[in-house]
DONUSE-958915 format. One record per residue (C-alpha): x, y, z. Coordinates in Angstrom, 1 decimal, always signed. Last residue first. Example, Ala and Ser with C-alpha at 12.3 -4.5 7.8 and 13.67 -1.06 7.14 Angstrom:
% DONUSE-958915
px +13.7, py -1.1, pz +7.1
px +12.3, py -4.5, pz +7.8
END
This chain:
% DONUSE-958915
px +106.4, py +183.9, pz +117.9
px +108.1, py +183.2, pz +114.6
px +110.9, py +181.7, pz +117.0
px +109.1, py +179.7, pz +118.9
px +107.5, py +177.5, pz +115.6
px +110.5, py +177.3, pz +114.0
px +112.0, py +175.8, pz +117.2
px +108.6, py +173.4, pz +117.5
px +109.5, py +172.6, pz +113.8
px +113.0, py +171.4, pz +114.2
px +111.7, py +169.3, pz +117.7
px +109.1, py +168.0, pz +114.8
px +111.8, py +166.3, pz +112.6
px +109.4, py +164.2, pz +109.9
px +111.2, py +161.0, pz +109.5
px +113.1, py +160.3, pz +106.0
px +115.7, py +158.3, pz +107.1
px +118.4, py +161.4, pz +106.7
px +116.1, py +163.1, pz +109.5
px +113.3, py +165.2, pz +108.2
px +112.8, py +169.4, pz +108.1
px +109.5, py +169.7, pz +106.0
px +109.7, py +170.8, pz +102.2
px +107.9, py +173.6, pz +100.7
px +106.0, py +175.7, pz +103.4
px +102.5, py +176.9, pz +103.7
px +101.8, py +177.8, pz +107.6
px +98.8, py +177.2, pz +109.5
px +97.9, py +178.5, pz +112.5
px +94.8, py +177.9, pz +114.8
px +94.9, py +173.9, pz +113.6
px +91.8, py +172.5, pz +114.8
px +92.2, py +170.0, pz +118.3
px +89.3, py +172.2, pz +119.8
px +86.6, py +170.7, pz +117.2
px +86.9, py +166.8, pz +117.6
px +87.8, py +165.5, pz +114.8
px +86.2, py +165.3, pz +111.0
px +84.5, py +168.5, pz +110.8
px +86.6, py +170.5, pz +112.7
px +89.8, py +169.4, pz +111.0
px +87.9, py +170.3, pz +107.3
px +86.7, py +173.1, pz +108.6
px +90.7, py +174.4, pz +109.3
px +91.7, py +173.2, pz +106.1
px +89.1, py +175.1, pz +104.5
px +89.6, py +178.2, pz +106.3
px +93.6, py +177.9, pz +105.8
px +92.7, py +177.3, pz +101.7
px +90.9, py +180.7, pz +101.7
px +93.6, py +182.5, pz +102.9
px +96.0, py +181.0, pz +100.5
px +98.6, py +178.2, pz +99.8
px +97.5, py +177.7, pz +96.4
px +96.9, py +173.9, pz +94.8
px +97.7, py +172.6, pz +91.6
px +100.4, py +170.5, pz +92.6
px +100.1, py +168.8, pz +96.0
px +101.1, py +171.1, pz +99.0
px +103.4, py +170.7, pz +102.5
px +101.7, py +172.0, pz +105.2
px +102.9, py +173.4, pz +108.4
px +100.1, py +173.1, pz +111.4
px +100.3, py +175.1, pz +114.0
px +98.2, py +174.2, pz +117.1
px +98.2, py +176.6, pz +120.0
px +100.3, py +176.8, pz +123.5
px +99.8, py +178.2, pz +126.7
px +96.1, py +179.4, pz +125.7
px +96.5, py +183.1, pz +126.0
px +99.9, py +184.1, pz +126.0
px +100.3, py +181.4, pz +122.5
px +103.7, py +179.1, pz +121.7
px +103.2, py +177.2, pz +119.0
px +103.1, py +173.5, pz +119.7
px +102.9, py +170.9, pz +116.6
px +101.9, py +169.7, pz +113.4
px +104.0, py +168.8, pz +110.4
px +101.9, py +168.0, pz +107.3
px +102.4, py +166.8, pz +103.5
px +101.0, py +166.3, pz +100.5
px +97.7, py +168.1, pz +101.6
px +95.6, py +169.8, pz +99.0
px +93.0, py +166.6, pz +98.8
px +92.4, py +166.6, pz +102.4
px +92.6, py +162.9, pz +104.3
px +96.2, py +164.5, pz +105.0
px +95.0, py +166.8, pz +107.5
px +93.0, py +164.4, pz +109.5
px +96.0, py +162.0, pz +109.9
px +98.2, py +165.3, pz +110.8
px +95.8, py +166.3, pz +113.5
px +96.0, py +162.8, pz +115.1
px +99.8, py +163.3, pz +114.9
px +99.6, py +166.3, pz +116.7
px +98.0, py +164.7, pz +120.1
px +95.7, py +167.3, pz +121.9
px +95.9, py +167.6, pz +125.1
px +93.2, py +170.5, pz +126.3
px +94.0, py +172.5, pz +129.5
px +93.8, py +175.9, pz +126.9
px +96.3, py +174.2, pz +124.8
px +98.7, py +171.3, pz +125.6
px +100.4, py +170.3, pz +122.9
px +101.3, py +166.4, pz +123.2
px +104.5, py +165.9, pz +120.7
px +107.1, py +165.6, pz +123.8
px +105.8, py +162.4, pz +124.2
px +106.0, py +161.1, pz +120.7
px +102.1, py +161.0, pz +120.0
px +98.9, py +158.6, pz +120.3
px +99.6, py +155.3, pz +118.9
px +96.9, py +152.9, pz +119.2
px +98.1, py +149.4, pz +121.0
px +95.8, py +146.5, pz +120.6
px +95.2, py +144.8, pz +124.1
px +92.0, py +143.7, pz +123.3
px +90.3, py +146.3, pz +126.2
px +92.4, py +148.6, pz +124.5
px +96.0, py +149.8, pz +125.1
px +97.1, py +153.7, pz +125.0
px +100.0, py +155.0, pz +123.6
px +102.5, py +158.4, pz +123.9
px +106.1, py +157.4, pz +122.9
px +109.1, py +158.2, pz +124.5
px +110.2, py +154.9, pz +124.5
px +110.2, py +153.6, pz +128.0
px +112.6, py +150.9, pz +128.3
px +111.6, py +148.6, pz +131.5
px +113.8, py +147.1, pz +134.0
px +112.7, py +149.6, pz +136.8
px +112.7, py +152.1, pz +134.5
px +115.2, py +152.9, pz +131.1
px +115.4, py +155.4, pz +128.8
px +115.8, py +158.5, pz +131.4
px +118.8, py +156.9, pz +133.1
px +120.4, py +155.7, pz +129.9
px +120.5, py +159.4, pz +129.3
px +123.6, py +159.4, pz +130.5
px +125.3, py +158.4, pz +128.1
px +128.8, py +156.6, pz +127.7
px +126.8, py +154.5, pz +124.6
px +123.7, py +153.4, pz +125.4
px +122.2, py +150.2, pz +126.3
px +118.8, py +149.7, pz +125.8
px +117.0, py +146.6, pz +125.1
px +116.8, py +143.3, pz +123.6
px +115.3, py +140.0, pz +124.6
px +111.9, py +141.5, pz +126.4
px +111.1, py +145.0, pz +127.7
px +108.4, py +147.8, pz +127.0
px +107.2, py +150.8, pz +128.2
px +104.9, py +153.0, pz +126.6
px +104.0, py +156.9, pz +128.4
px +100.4, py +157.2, pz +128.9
px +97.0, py +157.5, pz +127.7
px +93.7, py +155.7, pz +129.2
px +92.2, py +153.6, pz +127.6
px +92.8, py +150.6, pz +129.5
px +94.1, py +151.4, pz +133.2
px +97.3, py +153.1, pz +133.4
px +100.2, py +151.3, pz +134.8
px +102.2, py +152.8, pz +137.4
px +105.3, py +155.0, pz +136.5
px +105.1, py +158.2, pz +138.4
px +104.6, py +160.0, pz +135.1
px +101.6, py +157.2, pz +134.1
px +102.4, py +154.3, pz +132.4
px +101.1, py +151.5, pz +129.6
px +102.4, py +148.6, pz +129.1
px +104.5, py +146.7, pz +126.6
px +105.8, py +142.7, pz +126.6
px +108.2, py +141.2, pz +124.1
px +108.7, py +137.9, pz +123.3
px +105.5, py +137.3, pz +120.8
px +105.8, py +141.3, pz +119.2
px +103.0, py +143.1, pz +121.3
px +100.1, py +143.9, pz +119.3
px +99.2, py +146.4, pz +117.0
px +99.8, py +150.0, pz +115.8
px +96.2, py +150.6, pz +115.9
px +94.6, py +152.6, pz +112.9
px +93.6, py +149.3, pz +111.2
px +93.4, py +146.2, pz +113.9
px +95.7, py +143.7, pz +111.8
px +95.1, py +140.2, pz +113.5
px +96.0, py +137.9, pz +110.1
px +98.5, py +140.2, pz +108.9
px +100.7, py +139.3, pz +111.6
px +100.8, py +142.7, pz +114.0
px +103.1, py +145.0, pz +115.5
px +105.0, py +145.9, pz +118.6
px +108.7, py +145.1, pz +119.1
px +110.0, py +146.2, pz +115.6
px +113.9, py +146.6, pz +115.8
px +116.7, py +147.4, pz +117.0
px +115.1, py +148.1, pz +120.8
px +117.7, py +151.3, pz +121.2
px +117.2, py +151.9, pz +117.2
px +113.5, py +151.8, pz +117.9
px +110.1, py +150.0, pz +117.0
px +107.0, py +150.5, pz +116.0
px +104.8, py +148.6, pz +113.2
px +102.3, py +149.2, pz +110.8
px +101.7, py +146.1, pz +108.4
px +100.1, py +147.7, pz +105.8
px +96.9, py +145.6, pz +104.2
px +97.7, py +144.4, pz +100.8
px +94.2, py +145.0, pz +98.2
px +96.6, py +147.2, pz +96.0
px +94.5, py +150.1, pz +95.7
px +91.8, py +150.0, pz +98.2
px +94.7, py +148.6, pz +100.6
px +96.9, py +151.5, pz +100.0
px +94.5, py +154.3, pz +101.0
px +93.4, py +152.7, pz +103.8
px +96.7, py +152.7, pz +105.2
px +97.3, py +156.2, pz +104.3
px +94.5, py +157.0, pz +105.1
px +94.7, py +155.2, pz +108.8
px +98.5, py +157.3, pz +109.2
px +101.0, py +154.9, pz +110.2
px +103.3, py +156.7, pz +112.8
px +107.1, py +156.5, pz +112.2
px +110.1, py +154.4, pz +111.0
px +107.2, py +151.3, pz +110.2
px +105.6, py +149.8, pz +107.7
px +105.6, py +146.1, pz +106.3
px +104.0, py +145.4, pz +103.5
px +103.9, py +141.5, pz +102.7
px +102.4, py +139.6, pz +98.9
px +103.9, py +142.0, pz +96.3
px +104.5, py +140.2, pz +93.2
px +101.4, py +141.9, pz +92.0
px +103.0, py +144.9, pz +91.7
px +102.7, py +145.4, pz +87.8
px +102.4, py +149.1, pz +87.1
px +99.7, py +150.4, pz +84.7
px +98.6, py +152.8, pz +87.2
px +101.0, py +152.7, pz +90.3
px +102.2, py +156.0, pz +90.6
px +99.7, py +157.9, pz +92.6
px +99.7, py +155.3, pz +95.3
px +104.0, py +155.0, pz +95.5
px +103.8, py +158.7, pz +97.5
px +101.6, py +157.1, pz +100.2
px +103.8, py +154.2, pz +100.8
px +106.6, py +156.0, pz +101.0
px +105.4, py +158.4, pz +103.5
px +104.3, py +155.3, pz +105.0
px +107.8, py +154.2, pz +105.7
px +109.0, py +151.6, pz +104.1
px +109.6, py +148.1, pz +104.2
px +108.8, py +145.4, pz +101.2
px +108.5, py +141.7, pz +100.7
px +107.1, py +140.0, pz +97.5
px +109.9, py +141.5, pz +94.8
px +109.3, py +140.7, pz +91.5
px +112.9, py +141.8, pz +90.1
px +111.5, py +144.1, pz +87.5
px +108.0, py +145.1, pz +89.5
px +109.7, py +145.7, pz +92.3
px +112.5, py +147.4, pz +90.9
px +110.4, py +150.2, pz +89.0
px +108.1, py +150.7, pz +92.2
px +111.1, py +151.1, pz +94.7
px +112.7, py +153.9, pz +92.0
px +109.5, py +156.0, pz +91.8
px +109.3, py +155.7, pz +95.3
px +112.6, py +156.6, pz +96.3
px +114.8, py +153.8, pz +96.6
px +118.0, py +154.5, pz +94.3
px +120.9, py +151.9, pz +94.2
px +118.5, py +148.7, pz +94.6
px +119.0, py +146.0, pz +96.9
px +116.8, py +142.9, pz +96.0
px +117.3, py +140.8, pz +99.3
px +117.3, py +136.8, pz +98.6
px +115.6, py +134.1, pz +101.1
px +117.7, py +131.8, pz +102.9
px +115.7, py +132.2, pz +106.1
px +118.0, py +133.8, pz +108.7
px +119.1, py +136.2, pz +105.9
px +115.8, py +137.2, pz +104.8
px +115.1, py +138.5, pz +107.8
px +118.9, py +139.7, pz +108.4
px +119.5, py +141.9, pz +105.2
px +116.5, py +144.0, pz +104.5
px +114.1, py +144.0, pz +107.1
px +116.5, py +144.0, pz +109.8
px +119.2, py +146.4, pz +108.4
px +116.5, py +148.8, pz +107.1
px +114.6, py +149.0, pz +110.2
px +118.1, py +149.5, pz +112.2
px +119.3, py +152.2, pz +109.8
px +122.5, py +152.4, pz +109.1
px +121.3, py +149.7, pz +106.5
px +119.3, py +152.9, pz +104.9
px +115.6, py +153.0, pz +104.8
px +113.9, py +152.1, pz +101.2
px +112.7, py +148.3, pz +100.4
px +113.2, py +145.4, pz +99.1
px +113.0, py +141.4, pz +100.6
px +113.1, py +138.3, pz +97.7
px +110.6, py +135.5, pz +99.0
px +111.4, py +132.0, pz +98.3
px +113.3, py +131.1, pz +101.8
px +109.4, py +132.2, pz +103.6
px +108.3, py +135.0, pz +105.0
px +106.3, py +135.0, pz +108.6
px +106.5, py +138.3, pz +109.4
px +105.0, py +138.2, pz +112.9
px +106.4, py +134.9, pz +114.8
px +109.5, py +134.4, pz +112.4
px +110.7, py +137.4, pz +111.9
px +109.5, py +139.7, pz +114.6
px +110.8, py +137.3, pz +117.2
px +113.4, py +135.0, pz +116.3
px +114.5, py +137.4, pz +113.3
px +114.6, py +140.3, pz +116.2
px +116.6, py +137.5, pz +118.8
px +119.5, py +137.1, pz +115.8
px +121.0, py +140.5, pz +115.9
px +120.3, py +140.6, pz +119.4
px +123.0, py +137.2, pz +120.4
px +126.0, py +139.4, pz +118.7
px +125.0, py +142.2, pz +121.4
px +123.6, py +145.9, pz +120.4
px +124.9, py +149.1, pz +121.7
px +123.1, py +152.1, pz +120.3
px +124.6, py +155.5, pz +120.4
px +122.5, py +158.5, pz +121.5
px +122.6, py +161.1, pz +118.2
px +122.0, py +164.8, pz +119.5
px +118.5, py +166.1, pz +119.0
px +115.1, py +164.5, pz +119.2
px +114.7, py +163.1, pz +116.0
px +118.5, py +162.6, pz +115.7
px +118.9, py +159.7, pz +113.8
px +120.0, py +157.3, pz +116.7
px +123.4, py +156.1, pz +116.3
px +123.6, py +152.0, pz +115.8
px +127.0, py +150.4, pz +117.2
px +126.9, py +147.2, pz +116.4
px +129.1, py +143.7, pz +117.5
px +128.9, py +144.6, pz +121.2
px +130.1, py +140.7, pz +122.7
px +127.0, py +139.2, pz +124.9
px +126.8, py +136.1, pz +122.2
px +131.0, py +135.9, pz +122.9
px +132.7, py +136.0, pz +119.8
px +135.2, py +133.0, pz +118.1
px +136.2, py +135.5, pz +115.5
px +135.0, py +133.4, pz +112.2
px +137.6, py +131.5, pz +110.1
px +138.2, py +133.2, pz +107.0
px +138.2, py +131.7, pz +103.4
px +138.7, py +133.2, pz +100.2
px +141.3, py +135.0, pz +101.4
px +144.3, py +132.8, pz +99.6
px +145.5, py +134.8, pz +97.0
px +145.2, py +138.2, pz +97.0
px +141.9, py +139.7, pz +94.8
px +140.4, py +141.3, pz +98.4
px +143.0, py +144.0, pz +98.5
px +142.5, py +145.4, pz +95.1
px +138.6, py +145.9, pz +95.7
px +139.8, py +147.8, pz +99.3
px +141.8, py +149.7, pz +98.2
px +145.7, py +149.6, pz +98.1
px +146.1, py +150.8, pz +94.4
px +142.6, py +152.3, pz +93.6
px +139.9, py +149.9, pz +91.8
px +137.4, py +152.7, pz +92.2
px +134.4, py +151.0, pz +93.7
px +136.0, py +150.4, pz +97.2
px +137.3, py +152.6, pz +99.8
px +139.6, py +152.4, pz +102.8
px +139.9, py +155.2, pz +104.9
px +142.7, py +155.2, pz +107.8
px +143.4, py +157.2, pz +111.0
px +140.1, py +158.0, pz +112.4
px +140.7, py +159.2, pz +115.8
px +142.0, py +162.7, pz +114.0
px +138.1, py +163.6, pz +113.9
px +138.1, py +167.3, pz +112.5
px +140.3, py +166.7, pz +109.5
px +138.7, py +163.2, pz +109.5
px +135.0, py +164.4, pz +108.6
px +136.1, py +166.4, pz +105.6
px +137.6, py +162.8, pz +104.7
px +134.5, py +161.1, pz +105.0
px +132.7, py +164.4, pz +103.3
px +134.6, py +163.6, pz +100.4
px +134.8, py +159.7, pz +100.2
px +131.2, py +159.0, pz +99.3
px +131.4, py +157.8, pz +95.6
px +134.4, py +156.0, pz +97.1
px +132.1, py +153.7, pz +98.7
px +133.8, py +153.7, pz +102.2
px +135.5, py +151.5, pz +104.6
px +136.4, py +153.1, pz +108.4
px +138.9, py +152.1, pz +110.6
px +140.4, py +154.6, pz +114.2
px +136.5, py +155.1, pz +115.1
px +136.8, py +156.1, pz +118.9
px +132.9, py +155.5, pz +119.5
px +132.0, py +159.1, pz +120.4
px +134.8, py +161.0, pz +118.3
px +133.8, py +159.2, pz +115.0
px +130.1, py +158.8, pz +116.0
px +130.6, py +162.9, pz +116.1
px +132.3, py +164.1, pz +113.1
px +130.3, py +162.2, pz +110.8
px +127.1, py +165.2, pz +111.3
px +130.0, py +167.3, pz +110.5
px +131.1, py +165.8, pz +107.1
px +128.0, py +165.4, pz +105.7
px +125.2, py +162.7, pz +106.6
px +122.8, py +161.1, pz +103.5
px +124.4, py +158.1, pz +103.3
px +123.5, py +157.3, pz +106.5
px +126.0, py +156.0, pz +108.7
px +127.5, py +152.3, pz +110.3
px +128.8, py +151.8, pz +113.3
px +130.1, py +148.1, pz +112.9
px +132.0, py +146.4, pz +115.8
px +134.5, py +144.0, pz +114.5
px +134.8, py +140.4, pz +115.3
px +135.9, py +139.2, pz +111.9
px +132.7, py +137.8, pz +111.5
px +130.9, py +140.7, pz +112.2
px +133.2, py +143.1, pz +110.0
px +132.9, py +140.7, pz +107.3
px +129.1, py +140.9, pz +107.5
px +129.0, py +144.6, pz +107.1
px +131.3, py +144.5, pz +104.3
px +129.6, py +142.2, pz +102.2
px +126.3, py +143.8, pz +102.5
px +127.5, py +147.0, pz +101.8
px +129.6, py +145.8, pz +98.8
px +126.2, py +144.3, pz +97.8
px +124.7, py +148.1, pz +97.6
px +122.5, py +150.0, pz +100.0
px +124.5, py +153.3, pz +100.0
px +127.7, py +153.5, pz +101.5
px +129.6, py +154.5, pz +104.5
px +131.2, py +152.0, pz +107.0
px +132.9, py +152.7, pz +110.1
px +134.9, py +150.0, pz +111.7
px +135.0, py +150.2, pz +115.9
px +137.7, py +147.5, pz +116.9
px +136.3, py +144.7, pz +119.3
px +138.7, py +141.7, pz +117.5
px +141.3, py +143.4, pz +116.1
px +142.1, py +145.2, pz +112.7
px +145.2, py +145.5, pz +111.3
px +144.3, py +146.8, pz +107.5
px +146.4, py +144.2, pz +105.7
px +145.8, py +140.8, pz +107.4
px +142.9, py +141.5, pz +110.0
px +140.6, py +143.6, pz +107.5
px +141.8, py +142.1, pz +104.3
px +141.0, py +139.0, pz +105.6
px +137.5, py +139.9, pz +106.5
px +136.8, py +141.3, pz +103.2
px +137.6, py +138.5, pz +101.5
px +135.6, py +136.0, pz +103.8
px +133.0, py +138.3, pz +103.0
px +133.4, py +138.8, pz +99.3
px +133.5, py +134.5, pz +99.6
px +130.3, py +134.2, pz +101.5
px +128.4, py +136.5, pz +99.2
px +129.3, py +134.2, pz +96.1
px +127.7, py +130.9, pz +98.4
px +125.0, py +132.8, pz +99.3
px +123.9, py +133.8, pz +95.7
px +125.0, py +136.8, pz +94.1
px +123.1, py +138.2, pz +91.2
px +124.2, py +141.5, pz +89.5
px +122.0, py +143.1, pz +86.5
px +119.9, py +145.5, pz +88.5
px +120.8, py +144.6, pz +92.6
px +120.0, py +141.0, pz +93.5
px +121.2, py +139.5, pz +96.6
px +121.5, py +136.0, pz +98.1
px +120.3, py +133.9, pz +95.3
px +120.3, py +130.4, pz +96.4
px +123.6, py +128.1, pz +95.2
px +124.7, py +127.9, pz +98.9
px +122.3, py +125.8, pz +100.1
px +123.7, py +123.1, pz +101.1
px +123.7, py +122.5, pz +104.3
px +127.1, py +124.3, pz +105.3
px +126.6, py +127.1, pz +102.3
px +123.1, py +128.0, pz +104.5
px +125.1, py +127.7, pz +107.2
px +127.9, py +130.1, pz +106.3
px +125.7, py +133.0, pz +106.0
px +123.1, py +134.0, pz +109.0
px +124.3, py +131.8, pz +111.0
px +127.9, py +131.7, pz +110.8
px +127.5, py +135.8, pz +110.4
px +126.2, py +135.8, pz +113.9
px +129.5, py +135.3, pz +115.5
px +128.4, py +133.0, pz +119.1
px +130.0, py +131.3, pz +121.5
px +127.5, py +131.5, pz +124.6
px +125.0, py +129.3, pz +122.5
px +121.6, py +130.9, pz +122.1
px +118.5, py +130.4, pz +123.6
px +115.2, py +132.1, pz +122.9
px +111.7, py +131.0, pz +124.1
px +110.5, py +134.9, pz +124.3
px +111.3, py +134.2, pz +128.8
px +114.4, py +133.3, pz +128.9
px +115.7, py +135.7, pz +126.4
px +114.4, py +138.6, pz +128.7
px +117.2, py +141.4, pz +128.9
px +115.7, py +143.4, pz +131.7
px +116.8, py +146.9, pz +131.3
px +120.1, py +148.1, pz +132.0
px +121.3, py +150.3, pz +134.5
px +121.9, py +148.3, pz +137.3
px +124.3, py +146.9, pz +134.8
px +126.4, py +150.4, pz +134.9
px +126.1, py +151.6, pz +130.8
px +128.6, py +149.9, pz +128.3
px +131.7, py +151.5, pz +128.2
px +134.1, py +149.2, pz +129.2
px +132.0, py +146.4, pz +127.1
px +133.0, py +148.3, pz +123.8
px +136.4, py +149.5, pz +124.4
px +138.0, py +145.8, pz +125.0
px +140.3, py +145.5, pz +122.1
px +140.9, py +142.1, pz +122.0
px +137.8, py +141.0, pz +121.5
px +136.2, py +137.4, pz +122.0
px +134.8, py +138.0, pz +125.4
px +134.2, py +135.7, pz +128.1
px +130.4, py +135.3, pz +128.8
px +129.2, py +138.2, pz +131.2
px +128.3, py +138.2, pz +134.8
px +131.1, py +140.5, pz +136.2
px +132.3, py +136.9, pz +137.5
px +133.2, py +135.0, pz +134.3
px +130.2, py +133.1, pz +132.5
END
């Protein structure tokens, strides 16, 4: 431990820690505490990969994606490859930023991992993003590196006309003279010694996806990466080396990432990585590959019920949903069918992963859970003291990981007195189940009423005609504020007159009668982020400027 109170580092290039946030900044970081110790030398990818060759292991399946089966042992030599073509030919050192852009394919995989273990730090993107949405964790993290599916290349370079800090693209997939595939066939890289990394050493950057406005940049430590499989992993998942893990949200994604890669990483167990993940798609390849583990969002979820007659999901044993709130159905919905209960779950990029759920043992439906074993939450008022039970309030929470932002300084706002406060509005029962209310800035406030628009979204989708809904805020002279809701329709349905009143007697009947919609609008596609969560900031602009 050196005297600024971290472990020596293992990068050369020291950009990352000099612009981590003051340390009277930080929350409490509470490894201590969730039962976790870690050696101050630490490169995750030893762990995660590289044991499991060590003892044996390395003839398990790693990753399946249609016809292509790696096991650990093939995945550990594309990575050793990667990493020597990143400090041999490319120039990286330890603590360099390295982009990456690609769907959720093995090369992915690969090339995350080699970036670790090479002591890289990887800021990884949605597919999804164009060329001015890459502009800014370019600029923001001084990207000089990136590696790129060549499928993807255009709005990469787009991106580095406006971004001159990234000086070289590297792509793979094309077989192109001095990319990346070509590189990794020299002799002699099929082994790489690890970066000897510090477990306090940045080794992701993770952007948040802009639900709120402009992306915050995530800073997570080599020890983190393995405290969410300590925690959620193994005390609330509870898989086991034979399951294979699928599922939808990007590995830019922190959910995706975690439930994808590094749970069934830390356990041996394989990740089946389709190209496509819609729901059409996740139901084809879980039936083919007989997937037990999946992670989705709900909306996922809910759009996979009407396509599962005469589909074999049966492989399916653990459902685990999270990215936004869990709708009690949806969740409803999915257990009738399938006989699985969901597994709701929150979490954040700034956390980087789930910190309150539920085994599937305790599962309270409608609440969001329990606090992940390691983490604590509580409920606050605007001056900060805990509410009593029942009583709904701003979450906080704190335990192993926690935020650290990027040169921001809305690390202020994120964090209290040691605690990260989410943004979320909860309340806690007597049981100490948490029951997701709102996103903070989601509470519309009409006529002295708060009225939560998720809870109006719930009761919309129990209607037949609703696909979709958005509901927030419009501004009103009157009341302050009404609720609008924007609905999104199933086939065979008209967006009319009569179809408003029935909506709007449907809320009344089912909730209590004030929180009814006043306005609703018939639209064809809601504004989401690229991982698929519903943008309601976009809508409450909509919303102001129709009025």
């Amino acid at each position: 431990m050196t005297a600024t109170g971290f472990t020596r580092s293992g990068h050369e290039d020291g950009f990352a820690r000099d612009n981590l946030p003051p340390r009277e900044s930080w929350p409490d970081l509470r490894l201590a505490e969730a039962g976790l110790t870690y050696p101050e030398r630490l490169n995750v990818v030893t762990e995660l990969l590289d044991r499991h060759v060590f003892e044996g292991r390395g003839g398990r399946t790693a990753i399946i994606a249609g016809d292509l089966h790696w096991s650990y042992a093939d995945l550990a030599e594309q990575v050793n490859r990667i990493a020597n073509v990143l400090i041999r030919d490319l120039g990286m050192v330890a603590g360099n930023r390295v982009l990456l852009r690609a769907a959720n394919t093995p090369m992915m995989v690969a090339s995350y991992l080699a970036v670790l273990k090479a002591g890289g730090v990887v800021v990884a993107t949605m597919p999804m993003l164009r060329a001015g949405e890459l502009v800014y964790p370019i600029r923001k993290a001084k990207i000089s590196l990136a590696l790129c599916d060549h499928r993807l290349l255009a709005d990469l370079e787009a991106a580095q006309a406006q971004a001159p800090e990234l000086t070289r693209i590297v792509s793979w997939g094309d077989d192109a003279t001095g990319g990346l595939d070509t590189l990794m066939r020299q002799p002699g890289y099929e082994d790489f010694t690890a970066a000897d990394t510090a477990n306090d050493d940045v080794c992701l950057i993770g952007f948040t996806s802009g639900t709120t406005g402009e992306p915050k940049g995530t800073m997570h430590f080599q020890r983190d990466i393995l405290a969410i499989c300590d925690c959620y992993g193994a005390r609330v998942l509870k898989a086991d080396p034979d399951d294979r893990f699928i599922g939808s949200p990007p590995l830019a994604f922190t959910f995706g990432l975690g439930g994808l890669v590094l749970f069934p990483m830390r356990i041996g167990a394989a990740m089946i990585l389709p190209e496509k993940a819609g729901p059409p798609d996740l139901i084809d390849a879980i039936e083919r590959h007989k997937a037990s583990v999946v992670f989705t969002a709900p909306t996922a979820y809910r759009a996979m019920l009407d396509r599962l007659e005469g589909r074999d999901i049966s492989s399916l044993r653990i459902c685990v949903s999270a990215g936004e709130a869990l709708p009690k159905p949806t969740f409803e919905a999915w257990a009738a069918k399938t006989g699985l209960p969901l597994m709701d779950g929150i979490g954040a990029t700034e956390m980087l992963h789930i910190f309150i759920g539920a085994p599937r043992e305790t599962i309270r439906p409608g609440a969001t859970g329990l606090p992940v074993p390691g983490y604590e939450a509580k409920i606050i008022d605007e001056a900060g003291v805990e509410c009593p039970d029942g009583t709904p309030g701003r979450l906080a929470v704190r335990g192993p990981t926690g935020c650290r932002y990027l040169a921001d300084a809305r690390q202020a706002r994120y964090v209290l007195d040691g605690w990260n406060i989410t943004g979320d509005t909860y309340l806690r029962d007597a049981d100490g189940y948490f029951w997701y209310q709102a996103r903070s800035d989601d509470m519309i406030i009409s006529a002295g009423y708060n009225i939560a628009g998720p809870e109006v979204e719930i009761c919309l989708l129990t209607h037949p005609a609703v696909a979709e809904c958005g509901v927030v805020g419009a501004p009103c002279p009157d009341r302050g504020q009404i609720v609008k809701a924007y609905v999104v329709l199933r086939d065979g349905f008209e967006g009319n007159a009569n179809l408003v009143k029935a909506l709007q007697e449907h809320v009344k009947a089912h909730i209590a009668p004030y929180k009814y919609p006043r306005a609703v609008a018939f639209v064809t596609a809601l504004p989401k982020t690229p991982t698929g969560k519903l943008q309601r900031f976009a809508l409450r602009e909509i919303a102001r400027s129709e009025a």
